[in-house]
C-alpha positions in Angstrom: 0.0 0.0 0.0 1.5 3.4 -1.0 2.2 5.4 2.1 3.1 8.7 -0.2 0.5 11.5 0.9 -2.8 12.2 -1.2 -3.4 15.3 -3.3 -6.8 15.2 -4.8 -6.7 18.3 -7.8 -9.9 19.0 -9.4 -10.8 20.6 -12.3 -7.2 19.2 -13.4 -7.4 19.2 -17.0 -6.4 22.7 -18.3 -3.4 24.0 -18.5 -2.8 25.4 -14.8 -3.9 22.0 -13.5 -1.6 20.1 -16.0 1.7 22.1 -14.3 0.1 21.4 -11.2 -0.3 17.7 -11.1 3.2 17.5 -12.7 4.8 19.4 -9.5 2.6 17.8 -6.7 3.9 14.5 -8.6 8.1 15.3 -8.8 6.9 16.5 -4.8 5.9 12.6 -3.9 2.1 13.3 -3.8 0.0 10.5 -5.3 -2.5 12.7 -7.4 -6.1 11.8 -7.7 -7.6 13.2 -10.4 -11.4 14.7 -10.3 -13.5 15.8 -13.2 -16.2 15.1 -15.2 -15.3 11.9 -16.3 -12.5 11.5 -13.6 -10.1 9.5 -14.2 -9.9 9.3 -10.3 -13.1 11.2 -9.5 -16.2 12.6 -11.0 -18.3 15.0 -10.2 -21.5 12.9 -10.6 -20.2 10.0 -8.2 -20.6 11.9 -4.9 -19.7 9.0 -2.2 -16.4 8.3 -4.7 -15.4 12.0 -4.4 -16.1 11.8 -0.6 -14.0 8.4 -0.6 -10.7 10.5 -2.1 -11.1 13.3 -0.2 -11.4 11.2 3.7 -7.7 10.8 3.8 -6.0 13.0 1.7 -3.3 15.9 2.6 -4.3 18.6 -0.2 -7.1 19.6 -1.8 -6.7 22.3 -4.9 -10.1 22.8 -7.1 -9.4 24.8 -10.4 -12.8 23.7 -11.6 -14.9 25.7 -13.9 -16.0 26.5 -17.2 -13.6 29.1 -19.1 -14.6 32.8 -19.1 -13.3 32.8 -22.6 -16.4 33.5 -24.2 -19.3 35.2 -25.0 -21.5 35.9 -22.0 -24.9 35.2 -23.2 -27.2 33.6 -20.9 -26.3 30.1 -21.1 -22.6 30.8 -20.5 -23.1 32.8 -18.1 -25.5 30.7 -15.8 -22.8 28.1 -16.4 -19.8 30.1 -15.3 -21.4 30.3 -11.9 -23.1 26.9 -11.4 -19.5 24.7 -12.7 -17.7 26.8 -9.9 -20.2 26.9 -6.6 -21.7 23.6 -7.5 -18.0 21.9 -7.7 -16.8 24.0 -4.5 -20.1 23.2 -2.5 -19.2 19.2 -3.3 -15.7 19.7 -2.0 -16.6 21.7 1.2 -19.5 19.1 2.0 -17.0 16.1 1.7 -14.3 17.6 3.6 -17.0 18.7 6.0 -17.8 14.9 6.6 -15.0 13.3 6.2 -13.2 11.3 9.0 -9.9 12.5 8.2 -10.2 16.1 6.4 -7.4 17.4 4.9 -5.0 20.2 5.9 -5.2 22.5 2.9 -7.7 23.2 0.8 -6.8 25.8 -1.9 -9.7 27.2 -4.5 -9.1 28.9 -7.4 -10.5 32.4 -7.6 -9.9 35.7 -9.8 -8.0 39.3 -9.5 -11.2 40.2 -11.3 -13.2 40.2 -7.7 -11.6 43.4 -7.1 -13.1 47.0 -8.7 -11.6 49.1 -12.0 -8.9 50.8 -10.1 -6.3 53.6 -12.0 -5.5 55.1 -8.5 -3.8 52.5 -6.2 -3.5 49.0 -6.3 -5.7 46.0 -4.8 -4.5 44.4 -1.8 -6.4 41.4 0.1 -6.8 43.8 3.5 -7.7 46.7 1.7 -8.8 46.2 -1.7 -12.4 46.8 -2.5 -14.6 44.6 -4.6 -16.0 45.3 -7.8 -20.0 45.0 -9.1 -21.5 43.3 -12.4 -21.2 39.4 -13.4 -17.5 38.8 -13.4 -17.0 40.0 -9.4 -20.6 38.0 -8.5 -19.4 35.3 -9.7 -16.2 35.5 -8.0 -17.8 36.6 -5.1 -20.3 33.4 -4.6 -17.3 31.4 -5.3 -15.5 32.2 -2.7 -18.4 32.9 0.1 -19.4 29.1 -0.8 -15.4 28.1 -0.4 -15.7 29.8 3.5 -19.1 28.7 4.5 -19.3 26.9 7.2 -16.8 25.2 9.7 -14.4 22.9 8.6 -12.3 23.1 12.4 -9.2 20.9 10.7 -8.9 22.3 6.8 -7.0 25.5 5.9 -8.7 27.2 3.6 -6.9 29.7 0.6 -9.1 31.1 -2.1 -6.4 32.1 -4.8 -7.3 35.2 -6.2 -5.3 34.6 -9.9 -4.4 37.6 -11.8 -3.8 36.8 -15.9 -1.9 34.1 -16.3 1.4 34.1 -18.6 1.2 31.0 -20.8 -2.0 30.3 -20.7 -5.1 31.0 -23.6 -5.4 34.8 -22.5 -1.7 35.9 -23.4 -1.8 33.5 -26.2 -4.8 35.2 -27.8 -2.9 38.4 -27.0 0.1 37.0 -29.2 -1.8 35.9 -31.6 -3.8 39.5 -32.7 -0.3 41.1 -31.9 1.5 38.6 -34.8 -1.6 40.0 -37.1 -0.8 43.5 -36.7 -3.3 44.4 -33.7 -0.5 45.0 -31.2 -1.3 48.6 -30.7 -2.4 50.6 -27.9 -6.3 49.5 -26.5 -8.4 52.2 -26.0 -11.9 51.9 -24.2 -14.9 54.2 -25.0 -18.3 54.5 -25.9 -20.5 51.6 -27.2 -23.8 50.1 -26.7 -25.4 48.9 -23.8 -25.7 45.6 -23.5 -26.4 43.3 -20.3 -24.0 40.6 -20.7 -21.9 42.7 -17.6 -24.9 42.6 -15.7 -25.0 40.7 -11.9 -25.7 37.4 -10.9 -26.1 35.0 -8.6 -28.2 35.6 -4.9 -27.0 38.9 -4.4 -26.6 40.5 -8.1 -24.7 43.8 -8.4 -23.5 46.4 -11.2 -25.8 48.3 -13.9 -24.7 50.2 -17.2 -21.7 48.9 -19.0 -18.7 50.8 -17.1 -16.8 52.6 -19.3 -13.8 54.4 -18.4 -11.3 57.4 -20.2 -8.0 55.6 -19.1 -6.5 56.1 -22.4 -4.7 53.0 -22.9 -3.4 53.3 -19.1 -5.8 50.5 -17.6 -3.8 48.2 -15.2 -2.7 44.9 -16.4 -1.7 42.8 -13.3 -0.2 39.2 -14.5 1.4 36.2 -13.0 4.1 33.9 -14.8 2.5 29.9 -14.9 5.7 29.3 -13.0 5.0 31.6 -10.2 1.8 29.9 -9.7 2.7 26.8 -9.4 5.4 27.7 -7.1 3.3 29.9 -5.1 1.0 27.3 -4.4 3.9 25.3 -3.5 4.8 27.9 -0.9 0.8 28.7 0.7 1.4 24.5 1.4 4.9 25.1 3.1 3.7 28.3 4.9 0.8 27.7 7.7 -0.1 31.4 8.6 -1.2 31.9 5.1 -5.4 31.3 4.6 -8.0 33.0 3.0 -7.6 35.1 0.2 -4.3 35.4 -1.6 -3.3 37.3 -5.1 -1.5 36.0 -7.0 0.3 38.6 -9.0 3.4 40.2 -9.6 4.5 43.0 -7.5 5.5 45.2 -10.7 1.9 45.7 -12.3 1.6 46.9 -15.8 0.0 48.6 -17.8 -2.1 48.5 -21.7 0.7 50.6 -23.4 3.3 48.7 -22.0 1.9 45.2 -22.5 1.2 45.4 -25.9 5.0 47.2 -26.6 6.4 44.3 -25.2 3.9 41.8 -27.0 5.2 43.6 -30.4 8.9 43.1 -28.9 8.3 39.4 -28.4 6.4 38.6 -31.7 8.9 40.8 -33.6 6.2 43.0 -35.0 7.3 47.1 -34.4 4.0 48.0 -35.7 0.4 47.8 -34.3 -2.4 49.5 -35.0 -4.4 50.4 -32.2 -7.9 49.8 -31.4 -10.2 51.8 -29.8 -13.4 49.9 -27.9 -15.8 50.2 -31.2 -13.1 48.6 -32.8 -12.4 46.3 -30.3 -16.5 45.0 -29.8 -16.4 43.6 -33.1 -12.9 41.6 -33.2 -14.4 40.2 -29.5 -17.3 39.1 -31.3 -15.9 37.0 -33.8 -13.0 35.8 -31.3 -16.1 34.5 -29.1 -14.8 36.6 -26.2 -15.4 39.8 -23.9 -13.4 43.3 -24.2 -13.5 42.7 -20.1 -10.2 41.0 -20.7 -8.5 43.8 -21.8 -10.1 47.1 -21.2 -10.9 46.5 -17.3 -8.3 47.6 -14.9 -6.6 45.4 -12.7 -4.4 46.7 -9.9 -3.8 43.7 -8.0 -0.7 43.4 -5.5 0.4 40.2 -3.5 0.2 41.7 0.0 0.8 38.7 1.9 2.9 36.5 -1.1 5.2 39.6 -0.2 4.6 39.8 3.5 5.7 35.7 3.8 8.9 36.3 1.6 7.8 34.6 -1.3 9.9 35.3 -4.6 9.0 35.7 -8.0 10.9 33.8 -10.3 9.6 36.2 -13.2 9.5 39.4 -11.8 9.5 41.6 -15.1 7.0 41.6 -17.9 9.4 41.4 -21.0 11.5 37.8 -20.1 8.5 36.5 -18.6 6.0 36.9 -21.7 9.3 36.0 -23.6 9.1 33.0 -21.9 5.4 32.0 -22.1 5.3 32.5 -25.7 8.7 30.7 -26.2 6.6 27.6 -24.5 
């Protein structure tokens, strides 16, 4: 019988998950797998799930659909049901099992906090956002602290764009056409694919801001995030909410003059947001991505001397696009 500890990962087969079970692995975990169809656990097998969990040392749920689409009603509905349904399950089997695990980490988003151009978004003073992307987060993580689980830390990680990954490859990929300029938002219709959900829905009108190709870009290497996660394990006094983030925060300008750097194209055009609607439209995707401003800094990452492996934007999206 294999005496190596138990790391159940769910929502394991995207990219994020796949660096994850490959660490947890080289670190001696055995890795149970859980998703729709498994291979170790499934979502639809309840008293299997409960079985892996009773037991195991870690717990780290990344499951959920992607927010890379279009947010019409049907994607939206399931944006928030694959993430609280799959976080109530875990909570529920940890809750009863005999032997709950120690850590339980839960994915989560930088997008939780508001549009912010004046100061950046810390987890003891950053202030949340309104409309569907921060509901959403929101009853994900108020389902991940419910209750009382006495024996179980609990770490919602609040993910900030992730470098090698779909986003910055879509990035890369309208950069290498010669949309690599500056992204400007602006007027456009109203629409109510923004709009709240979930018990408590927030936010009205499209926001639209004048930041003149100055909205915050806050971003993570795949590396640091998988070594980060490494390090909330190794260090006890961390729970709740954590960013993850880079301290050095950029910004629209400066992304997409390093994107032109890295794909070796000097010229962009640049696209202001009525320009922008359209492209998202055919890309099956939201302007969200790039025209909301994310000021997001790792307060305690920072405070728990953690170190970024991939501290500047340039080597790091060098990196991720080398990959």
């Amino acid at each position: 019988m294999s005496t190596r500890p138990v790391a159940v990962v769910a929502g394991w087969n995207g990219f994020i998950g796949h660096r994850l079970v490959a660490d947890l692995t080289e670190r001696g975990y055995a890795v149970a797998r859980v998703g729709r169809s498994g291979p170790d656990g499934r979502w639809d097998d309840p008293a299997g799930l409960a079985r892996l969990i009773d037991g195991a040392e870690l717990v780290i749920n990344l499951a959920g659909k992607s927010v890379g689409c279009r947010y019409i009603d049907a994607n939206r509905d399931e944006i928030l049901r694959s993430r609280v349904e799959t976080t109530r399950q875990l909570r529920e089997a940890i809750a009863a099992a005999e032997r709950p695990p120690s850590l339980w980490m839960n994915a989560s988003t930088a997008t939780i906090y508001r549009y912010a151009l004046d100061r950046p978004q810390t987890e003891s003073d950053g202030e949340l956002g309104s409309g569907f992307s921060v509901d959403v987060a929101s009853n994900w993580e108020r389902e991940l602290f419910a209750g009382e689980l006495p024996g179980t830390r609990r770490v919602a990680l609040r993910m900030a764009i992730v470098l090698g990954g779909p986003a910055s490859d879509m990035l890369a990929r309208a950069t290498r056409l010669g949309l690599g300029g500056t992204q400007y938002d602006g007027p456009w219709f109203q629409h109510r694919r923004y709009r709240g959900i979930g018990d408590q829905p927030t936010g009205g009108p499209v926001p639209m801001h004048r930041s003149k190709g100055r909205q915050k870009f806050s971003w993570i290497h795949i590396d640091d995030v998988v070594a980060a996660v490494r390090f909330i394990a190794e260090h006890e006094e961390i729970d709740g909410p954590v960013n993850l983030a880079t301290m050095t925060t950029s910004d629209n300008r400066t992304l997409m003059a390093e994107l032109r750097r890295a794909v070796r194209r000097p010229i962009g055009l640049p696209a202001w947001r009525w320009m922008l609607e359209p492209g998202m439209l055919v890309l099956r995707n939201e302007t969200e991505l790039i025209l909301k401003s994310r000021w997001v800094h790792p307060e305690k990452l920072v405070d728990a001397g953690f170190t970024f492996a991939w501290p500047e934007l340039g080597p790091a999206l060098d990196d991720a696009l080398r990959r």
